[in-house]
C-alpha positions as CSV (number, residue, x, y, z in Angstrom):
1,X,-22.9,257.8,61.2
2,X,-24.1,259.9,64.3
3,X,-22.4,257.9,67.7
4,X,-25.5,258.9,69.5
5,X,-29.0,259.7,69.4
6,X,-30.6,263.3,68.8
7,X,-33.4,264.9,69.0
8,X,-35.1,267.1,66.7
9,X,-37.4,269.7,67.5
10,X,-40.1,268.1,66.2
11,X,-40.4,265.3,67.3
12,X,-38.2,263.1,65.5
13,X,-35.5,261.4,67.4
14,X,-32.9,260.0,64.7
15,X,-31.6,256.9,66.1
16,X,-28.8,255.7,63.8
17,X,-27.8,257.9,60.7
18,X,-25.7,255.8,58.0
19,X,-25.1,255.8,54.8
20,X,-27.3,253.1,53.4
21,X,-30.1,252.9,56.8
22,X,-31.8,255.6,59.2
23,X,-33.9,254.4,61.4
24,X,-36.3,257.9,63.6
25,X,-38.9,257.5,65.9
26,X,-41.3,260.0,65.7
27,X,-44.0,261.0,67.7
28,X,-47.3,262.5,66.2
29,X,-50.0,264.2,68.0
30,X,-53.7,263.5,67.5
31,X,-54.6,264.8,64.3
32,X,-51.6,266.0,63.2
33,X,-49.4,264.6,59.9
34,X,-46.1,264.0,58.5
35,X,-46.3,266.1,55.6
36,X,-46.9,264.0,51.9
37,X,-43.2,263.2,50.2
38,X,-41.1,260.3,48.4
39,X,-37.5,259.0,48.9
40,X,-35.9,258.3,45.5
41,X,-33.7,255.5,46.8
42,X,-34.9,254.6,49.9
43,X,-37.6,252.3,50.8
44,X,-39.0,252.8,53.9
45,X,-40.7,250.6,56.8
46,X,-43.0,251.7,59.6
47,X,-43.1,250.2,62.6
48,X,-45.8,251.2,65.4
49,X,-45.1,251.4,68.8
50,X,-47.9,252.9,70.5
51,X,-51.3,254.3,69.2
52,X,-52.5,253.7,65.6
53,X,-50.6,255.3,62.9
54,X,-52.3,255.6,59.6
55,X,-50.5,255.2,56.3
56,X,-51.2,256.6,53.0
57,X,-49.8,255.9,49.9
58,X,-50.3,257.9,46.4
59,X,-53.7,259.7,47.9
60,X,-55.1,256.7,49.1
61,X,-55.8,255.4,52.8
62,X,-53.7,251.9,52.9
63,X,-53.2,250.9,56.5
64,X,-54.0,251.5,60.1
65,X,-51.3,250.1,62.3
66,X,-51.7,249.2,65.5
67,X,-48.8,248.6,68.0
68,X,-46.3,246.0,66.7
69,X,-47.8,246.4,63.1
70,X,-45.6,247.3,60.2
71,X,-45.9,247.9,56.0
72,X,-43.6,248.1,53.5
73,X,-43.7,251.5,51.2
74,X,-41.4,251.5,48.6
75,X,-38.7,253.9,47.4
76,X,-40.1,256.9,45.2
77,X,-43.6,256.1,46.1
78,X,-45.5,259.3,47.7
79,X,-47.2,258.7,51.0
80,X,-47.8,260.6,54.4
81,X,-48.2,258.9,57.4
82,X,-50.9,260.4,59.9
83,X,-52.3,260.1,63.6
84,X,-56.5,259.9,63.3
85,X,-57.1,258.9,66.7
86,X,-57.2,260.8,70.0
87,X,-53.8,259.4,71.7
88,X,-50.8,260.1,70.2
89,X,-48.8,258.2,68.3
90,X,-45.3,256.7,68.5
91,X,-43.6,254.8,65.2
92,X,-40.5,253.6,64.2
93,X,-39.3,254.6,60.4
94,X,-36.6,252.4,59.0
95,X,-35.3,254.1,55.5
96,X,-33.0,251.2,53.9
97,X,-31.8,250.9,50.6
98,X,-30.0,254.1,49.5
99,X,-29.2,257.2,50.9
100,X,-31.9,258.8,52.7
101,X,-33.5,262.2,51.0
102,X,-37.2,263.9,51.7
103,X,-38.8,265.2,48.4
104,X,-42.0,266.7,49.1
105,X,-45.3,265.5,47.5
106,X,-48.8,266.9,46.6
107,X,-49.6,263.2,46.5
């Protein structure tokens, strides 16, 4: 576990880095994307903080979270999350569950 925050270069900022929970905010510009991928043990839960964040799961549009909005996507499920609207947007991920991995997608 990291004893303080860092930041990324691309706009993630890891908050806490353990062995079973990672929690990032991440900030997305209008019209940009995290890119598709899966976690094979982790689920992971989004939290919005500012803007509206748009979630989509296996190819298909699921939510559009508003600040204080969260869902649920489950471990080894492919999704991307994505920023449709002109403001940026801030959201917290909360990876829990297992030990947190990226495995790219084509969705």
């Amino acid at each position: 576990m990291t004893d303080e925050p860092h930041l990324t270069s691309d706009g993630y900022h890891v908050l806490v880095d353990a062995d079973t929970v990672r929690i990032t905010e991440i900030t997305v510009a209008p019209g940009q994307r995290v890119s598709a991928h899966a976690h094979s043990q982790a689920e992971e839960l989004c939290y919005c903080i500012t803007g509206v964040v748009t979630v989509e799961i296996q190819g298909r549009l699921q939510n559009a979270l508003p600040p204080g909005a969260c869902c649920r996507i489950p471990a080894a499920v492919p999704h991307r999350l994505l920023n449709s609207g002109p403001v940026p947007c801030k959201f917290l991920l909360v990876h829990r569950g297992g030990a947190f991995d990226f495995i790219p997608s084509n969705l």
